[in-house]
C-alpha positions in Angstrom: 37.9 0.1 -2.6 34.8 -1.2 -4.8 35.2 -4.3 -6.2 37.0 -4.3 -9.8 35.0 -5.0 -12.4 34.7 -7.8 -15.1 35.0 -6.9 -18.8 35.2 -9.5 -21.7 38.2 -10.0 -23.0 38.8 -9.6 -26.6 42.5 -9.8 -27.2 44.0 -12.1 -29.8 46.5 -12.8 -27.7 44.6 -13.8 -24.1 43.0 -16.6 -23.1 39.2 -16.7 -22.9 37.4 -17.3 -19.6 35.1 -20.2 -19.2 34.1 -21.2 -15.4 32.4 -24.0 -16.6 35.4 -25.3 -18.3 37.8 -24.5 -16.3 35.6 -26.4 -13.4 35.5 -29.7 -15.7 39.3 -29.2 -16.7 40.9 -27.9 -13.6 42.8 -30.7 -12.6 46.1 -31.7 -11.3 49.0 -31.5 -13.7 52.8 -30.8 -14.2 54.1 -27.7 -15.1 56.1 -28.5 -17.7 59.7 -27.3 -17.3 61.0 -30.3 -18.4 59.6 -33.3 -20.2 59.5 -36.4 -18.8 59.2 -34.3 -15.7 61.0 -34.9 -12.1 59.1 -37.3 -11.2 60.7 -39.8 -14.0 64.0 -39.0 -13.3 66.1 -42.2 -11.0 69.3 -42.9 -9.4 70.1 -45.3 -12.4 72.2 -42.8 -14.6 75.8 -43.9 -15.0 79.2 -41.7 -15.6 79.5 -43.2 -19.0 75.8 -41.8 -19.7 76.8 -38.6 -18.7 80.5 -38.8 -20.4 78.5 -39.9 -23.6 76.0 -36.8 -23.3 78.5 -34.9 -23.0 80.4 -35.9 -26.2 77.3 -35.8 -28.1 76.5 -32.0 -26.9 80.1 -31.0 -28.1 79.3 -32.3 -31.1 76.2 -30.3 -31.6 78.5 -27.7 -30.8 74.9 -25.7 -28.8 75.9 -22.9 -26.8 75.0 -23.3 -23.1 72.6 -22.0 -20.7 74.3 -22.1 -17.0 72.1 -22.1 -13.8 73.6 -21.2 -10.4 71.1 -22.4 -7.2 71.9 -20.3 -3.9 69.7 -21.7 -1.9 70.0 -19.4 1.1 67.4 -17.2 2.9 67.9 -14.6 5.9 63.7 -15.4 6.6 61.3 -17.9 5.6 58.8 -16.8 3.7 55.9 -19.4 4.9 54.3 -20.3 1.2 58.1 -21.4 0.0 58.3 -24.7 -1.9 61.4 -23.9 -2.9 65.0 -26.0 -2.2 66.3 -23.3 0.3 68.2 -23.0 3.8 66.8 -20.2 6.3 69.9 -19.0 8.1 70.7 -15.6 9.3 74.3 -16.4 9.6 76.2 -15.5 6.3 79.5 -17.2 6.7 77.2 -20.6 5.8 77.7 -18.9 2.2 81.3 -19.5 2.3 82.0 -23.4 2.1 79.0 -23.7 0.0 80.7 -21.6 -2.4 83.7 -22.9 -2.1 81.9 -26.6 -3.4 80.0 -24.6 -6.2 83.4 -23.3 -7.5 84.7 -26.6 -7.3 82.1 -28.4 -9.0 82.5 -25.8 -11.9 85.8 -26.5 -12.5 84.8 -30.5 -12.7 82.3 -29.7 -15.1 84.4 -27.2 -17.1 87.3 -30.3 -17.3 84.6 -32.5 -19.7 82.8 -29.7 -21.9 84.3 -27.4 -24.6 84.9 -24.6 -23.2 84.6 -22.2 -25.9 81.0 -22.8 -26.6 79.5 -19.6 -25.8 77.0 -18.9 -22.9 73.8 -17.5 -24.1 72.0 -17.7 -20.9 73.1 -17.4 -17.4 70.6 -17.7 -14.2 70.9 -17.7 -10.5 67.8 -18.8 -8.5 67.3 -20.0 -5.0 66.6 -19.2 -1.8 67.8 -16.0 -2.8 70.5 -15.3 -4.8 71.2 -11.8 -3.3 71.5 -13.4 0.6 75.7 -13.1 -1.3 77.4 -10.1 -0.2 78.3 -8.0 -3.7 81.6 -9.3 -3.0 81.1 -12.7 -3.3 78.6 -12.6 -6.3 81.8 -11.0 -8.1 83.6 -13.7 -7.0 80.8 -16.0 -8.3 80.6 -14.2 -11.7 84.5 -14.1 -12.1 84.7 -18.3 -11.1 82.3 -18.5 -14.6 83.8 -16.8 -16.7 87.1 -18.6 -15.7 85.6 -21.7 -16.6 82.9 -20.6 -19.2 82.8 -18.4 -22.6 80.7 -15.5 -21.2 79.6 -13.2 -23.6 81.5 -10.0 -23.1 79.2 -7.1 -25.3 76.2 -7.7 -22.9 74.8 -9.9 -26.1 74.1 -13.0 -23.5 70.6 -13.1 -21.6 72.1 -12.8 -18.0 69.1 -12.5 -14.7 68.7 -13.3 -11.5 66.3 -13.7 -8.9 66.5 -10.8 -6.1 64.1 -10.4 -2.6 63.5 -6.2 -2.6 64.3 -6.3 0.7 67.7 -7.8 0.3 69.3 -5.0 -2.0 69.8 -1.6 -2.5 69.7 0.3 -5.7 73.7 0.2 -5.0 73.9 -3.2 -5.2 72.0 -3.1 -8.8 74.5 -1.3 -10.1 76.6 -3.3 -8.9 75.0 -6.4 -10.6 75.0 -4.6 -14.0 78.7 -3.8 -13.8 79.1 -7.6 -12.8 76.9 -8.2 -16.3 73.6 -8.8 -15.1 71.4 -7.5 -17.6 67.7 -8.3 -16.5 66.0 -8.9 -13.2 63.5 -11.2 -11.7 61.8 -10.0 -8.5 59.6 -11.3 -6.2 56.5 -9.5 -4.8 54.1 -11.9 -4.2 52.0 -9.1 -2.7 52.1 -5.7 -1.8 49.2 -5.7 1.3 50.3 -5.5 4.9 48.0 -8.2 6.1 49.0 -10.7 3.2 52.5 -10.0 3.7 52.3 -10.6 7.9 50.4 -13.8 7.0 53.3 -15.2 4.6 55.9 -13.8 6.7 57.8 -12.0 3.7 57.9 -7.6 3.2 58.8 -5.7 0.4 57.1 -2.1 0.1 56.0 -0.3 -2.9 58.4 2.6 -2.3 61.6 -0.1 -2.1 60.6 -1.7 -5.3 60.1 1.8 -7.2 63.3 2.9 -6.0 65.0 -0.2 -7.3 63.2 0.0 -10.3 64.0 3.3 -11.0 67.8 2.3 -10.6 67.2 -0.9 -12.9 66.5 1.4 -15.6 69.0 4.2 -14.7 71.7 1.3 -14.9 69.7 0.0 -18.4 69.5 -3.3 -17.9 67.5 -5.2 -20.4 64.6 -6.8 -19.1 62.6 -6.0 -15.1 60.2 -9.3 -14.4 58.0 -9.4 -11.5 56.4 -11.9 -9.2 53.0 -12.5 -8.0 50.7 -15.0 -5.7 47.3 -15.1 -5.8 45.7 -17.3 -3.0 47.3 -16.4 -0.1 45.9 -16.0 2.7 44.2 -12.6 3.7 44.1 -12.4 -0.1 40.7 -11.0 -1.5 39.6 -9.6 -5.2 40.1 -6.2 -3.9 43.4 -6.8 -2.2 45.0 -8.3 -5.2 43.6 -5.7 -7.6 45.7 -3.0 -5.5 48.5 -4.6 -5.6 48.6 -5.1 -9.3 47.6 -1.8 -10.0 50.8 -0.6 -7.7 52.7 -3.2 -10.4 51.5 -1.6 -13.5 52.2 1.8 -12.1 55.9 0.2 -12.0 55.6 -1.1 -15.9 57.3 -4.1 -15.6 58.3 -5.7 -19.1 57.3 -9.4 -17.6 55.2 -10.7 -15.3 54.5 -14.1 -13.5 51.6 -14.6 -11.7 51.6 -18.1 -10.0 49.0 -19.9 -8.3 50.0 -20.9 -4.8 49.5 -24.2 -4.2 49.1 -25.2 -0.4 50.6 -28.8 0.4 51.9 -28.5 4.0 52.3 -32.6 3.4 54.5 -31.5 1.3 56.4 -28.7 2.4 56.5 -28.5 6.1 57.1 -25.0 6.2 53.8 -24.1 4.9 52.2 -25.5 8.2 52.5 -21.8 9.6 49.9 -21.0 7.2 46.7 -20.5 8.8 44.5 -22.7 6.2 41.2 -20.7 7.7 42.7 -17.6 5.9 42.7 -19.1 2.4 40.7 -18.3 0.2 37.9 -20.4 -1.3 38.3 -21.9 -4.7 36.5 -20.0 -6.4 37.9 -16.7 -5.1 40.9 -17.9 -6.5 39.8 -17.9 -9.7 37.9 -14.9 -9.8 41.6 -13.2 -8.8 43.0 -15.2 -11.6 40.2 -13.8 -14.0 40.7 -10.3 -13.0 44.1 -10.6 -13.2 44.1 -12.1 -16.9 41.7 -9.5 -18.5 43.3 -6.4 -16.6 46.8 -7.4 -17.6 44.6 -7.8 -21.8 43.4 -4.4 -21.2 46.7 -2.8 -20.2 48.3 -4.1 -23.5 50.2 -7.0 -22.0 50.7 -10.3 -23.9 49.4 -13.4 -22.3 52.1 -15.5 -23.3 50.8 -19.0 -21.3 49.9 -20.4 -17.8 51.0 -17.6 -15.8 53.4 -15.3 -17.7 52.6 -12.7 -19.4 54.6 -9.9 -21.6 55.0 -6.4 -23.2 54.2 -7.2 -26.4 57.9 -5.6 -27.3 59.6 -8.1 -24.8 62.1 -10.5 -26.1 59.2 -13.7 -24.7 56.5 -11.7 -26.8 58.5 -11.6 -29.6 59.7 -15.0 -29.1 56.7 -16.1 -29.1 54.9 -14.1 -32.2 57.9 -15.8 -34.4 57.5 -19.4 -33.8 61.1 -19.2 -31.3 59.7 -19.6 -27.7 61.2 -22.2 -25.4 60.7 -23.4 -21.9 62.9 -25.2 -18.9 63.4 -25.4 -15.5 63.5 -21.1 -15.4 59.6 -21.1 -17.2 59.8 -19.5 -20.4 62.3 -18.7 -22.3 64.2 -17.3 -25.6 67.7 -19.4 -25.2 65.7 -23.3 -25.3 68.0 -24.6 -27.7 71.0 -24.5 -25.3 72.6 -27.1 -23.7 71.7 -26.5 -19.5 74.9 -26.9 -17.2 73.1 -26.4 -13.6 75.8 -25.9 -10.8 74.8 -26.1 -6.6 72.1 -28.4 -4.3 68.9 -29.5 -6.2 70.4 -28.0 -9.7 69.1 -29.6 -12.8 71.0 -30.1 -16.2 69.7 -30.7 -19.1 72.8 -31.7 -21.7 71.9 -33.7 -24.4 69.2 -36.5 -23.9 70.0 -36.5 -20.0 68.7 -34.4 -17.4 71.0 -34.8 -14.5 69.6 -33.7 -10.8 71.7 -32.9 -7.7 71.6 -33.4 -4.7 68.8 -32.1 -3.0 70.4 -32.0 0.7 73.5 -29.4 1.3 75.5 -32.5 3.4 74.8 -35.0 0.7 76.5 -31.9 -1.9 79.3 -30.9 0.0 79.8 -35.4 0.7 80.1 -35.9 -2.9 81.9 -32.5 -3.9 84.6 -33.4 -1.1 85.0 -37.0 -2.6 86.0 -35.3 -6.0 82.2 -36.7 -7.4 80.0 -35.0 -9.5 77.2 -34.4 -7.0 74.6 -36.3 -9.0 71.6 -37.9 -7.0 69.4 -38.7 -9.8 68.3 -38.4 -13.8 66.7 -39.2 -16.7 67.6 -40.3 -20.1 65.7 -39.5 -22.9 64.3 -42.3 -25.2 63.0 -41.4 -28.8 59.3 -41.4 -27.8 60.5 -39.3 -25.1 62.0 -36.9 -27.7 59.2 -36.9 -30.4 56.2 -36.1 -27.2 58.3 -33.4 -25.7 58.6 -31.5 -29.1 54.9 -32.0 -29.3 54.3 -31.0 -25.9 56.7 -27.7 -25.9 55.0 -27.1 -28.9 51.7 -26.6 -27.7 52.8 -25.0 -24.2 55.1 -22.4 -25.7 53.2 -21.8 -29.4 49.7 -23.3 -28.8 49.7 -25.1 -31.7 51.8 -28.2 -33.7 52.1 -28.6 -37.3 51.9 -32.8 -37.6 54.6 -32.2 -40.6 57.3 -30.3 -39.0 56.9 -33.5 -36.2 56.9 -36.0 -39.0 60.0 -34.3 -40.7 62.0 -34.2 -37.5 61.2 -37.7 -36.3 60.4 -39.9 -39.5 56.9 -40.6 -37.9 53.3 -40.3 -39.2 51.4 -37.9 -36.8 48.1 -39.4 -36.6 49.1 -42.9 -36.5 51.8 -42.3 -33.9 49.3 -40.4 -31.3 46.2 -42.3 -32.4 45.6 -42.3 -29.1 46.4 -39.1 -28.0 44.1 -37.8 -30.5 41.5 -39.8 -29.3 41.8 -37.8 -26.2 41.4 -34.3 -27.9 38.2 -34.9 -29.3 35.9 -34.2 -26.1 38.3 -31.1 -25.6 37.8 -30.6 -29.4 33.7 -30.4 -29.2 34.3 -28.4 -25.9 36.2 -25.4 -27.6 39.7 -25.8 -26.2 41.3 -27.4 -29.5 40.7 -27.8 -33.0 42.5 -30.6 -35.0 42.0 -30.6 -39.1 44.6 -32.7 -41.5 47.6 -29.8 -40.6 47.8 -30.0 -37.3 46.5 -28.8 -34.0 45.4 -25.5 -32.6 45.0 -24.1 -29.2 41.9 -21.8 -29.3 41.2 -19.5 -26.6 38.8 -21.5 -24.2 41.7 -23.6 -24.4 45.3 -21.5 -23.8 44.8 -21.5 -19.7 43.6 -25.3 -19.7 47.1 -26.1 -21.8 48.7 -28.2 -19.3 45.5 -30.3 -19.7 45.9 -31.0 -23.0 49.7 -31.7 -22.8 48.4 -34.1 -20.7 47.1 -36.5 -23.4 50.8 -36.4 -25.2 52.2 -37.0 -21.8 53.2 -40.9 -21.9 53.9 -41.3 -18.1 50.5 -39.5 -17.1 48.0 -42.4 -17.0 44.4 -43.2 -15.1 46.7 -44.9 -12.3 49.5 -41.9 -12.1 49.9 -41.3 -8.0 52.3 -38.2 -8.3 51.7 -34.9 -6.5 51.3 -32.2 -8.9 49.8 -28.5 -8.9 46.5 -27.8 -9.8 46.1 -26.3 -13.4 44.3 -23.5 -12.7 
């Protein structure tokens, strides 16, 4: 095919391309799910902490978001930097199970039950390695334990591999009360998908589709890499085209990040197969300004939104949120995260599992909460992450709805900070005037970047292995 062609973008609502900003800007930073971010959290939190976090969030009285981890896989999919286990036997499922029912009920035992659930997600691995039977079993264990919405009122999704359902099992999953659906395609071309070791065809996702829509659930999210290898402009203009044909409501389009230092398993990349930096980006650019010009909603980093969707909307009213799922609607919920690697958020603790399935089951069978590590939130803590959420989900921050919440005085508490924006300020990303900040277009894909300079555990001697931004 020729190669797609470049237009200016000229949507409110998208970020404006500048290659000689992003190339000044571009650098490593977190991600943001969480703030202070993993790399904070220690092996320091007590049972009191987490008995008094827990008092405190039944106070509050929040409704709760609940996260299930299944971190199994049937295949490895080679650019993975996931917490998974690659096995092709499925009767591994069973005693891991088994410990994620259990640690339910422990958790179940020390929070009010009644609070309702607003927002229920499983992730992995793959959630949908569970035969139907034992995701009903999974679904029915919850709502033992947990106040799940019964009117289909609650934002219910999962994470599903195309190849590992059927349109069967999606009905299924929406009788179960799944209502929306996050799947992966990472790509659609043959070459890409021999290189990365994971298939899903066109014709398997538009059959599911089709039945996603039949069975009415709510909300259909997609997936996609770019920088893969085999990956070119034209490669991952087809496959996106094939995704628009499929009109999903959401979209994620992630950058993949290759530290085989990191995560061994991406050592059966061949590295000569990436492509170059800058191809990257022009993939990125296309991406951004076809995605404008078919009427989606560039919501931030790499998410993006019919501008009907519940995040668009979200978003347009001042309500959008984001944890350890990426964006989100439910934010003001308390996070009870069951299974290996699973991260809470209840309260002012964020509470992290154990990332090995031995260590898990070890504690689990000890009658322990399975808690490896955390974090516990001071009030600096508290005041930079509203700032910092602020900017990531709204792109902008009134100083006065800060100074109202906190009892502080903007400019004098982030004198620093602010010191910070003014090169980003004269460079177009930013403006700052006596109400508050503003993310201008140049600025909305540099955004981690300029979280950066609230970020009080990011400093010129940080060592910490994070993504790049772009």
């Amino acid at each position: 095919m020729a190669t797609p062609s470049l237009t200016p973008a000229n949507s409110a609502e998208t970020a404006l391309w500048d290659s000689s900003l992003i190339a000044r800007y571009d650098l490593s930073g977190p991600r943001y799910t969480s703030y202070p971010t993993a790399p904070q959290f220690h092996n320091l939190i007590s049972d009191q902490d987490i008995s008094g976090a827990l008092a405190r969030s039944d106070n509050a009285a929040r409704p709760l978001s609940i996260y299930c981890h299944i971190p199994f896989c049937n295949t490895v999919c080679y650019y993975c930097a996931c917490n998974k286990v690659i096995t092709a036997d499925k009767s591994k499922s069973i005693p891991y199970l088994e410990r994620l029912f259990k640690e339910m009920a422990m958790m179940a035992t020390r929070i009010d039950r009644h609070r309702p659930v607003d927002q229920l997600h499983w992730g992995g691995g793959t959630p949908t390695y569970l035969s139907l039977e034992q995701m009903a079993a999974l679904m029915q264990e919850t709502r033992k334990h947990f106040n799940l919405h019964t009117d289909d009122s609650g934002e219910y999704a999962l994470e599903i591999h195309p190849a590992s359902v059927t349109p069967e099992t999606l009905k299924g999953l929406r009788a179960l009360g799944f209502n929306r659906l996050s799947i992966g395609i990472q790509d659609f071309d043959p070459a890409v998908q021999k290189a990365v070791n994971r298939f899903n065809s066109v014709e398997e996702v538009s059959s599911l589709i089709k039945q996603a829509r039949n069975s009415a659930y709510h909300s259909i999210s997609m997936d996609l890499i770019y920088g893969l290898p085999k990956q070119s402009l034209n490669s991952i203009a087809s496959t996106l085209e094939a995704v628009i044909r499929l009109s999903p409501d959401r979209l994620s389009v992630f950058n993949y990040a290759h530290m085989p230092h990191l995560f061994k398993v991406q050592k059966q990349i061949d590295e000569t197969a990436l492509p170059s930096a800058n191809a990257k980006l022009d993939m990125l650019h296309y991406i951004i300004e076809r995605l404008d010009n078919e009427g989606y909603v560039y919501i931030g980093m790499d998410h993006f939104a019919k501008p009907g969707d519940e995040l668009a909307r979200a978003q347009a009213e001042g309500k959008l949120h984001r944890n350890f799922q990426g964006y989100a609607t439910h934010g003001h919920c308390d996070l009870l995260a069951f299974g290996v690697s699973a991260i809470s958020q209840i309260d002012n603790l964020y509470l992290q599992n154990h990332k090995q399935l031995n260590h898990y089951y070890q504690a689990l069978d000890q009658n322990l909460a399975p808690i490896a590590k955390g974090f516990a939130m001071s009030q600096d803590d508290h005041i930079r992450k509203a700032v910092i959420m602020d900017l990531i989900c709204q792109f902008q921050v009134t100083f006065s709805d800060i100074e109202q919440a906190f009892g502080i005085e903007f400019k004098h508490y982030f004198k620093q900070a602010l010191v910070q924006l003014i090169s980003m300020e004269k460079d177009g990303l930013l403006r700052v005037d006596n109400q508050g900040i503003r993310v201008l277009a140049k600025g909305r894909l540099l955004i981690r970047r300029i979280c950066m300079a609230f970020d009080a555990y990011i400093t010129p001697e940080t060592k910490q292995s994070f993504s790049k931004i772009i």
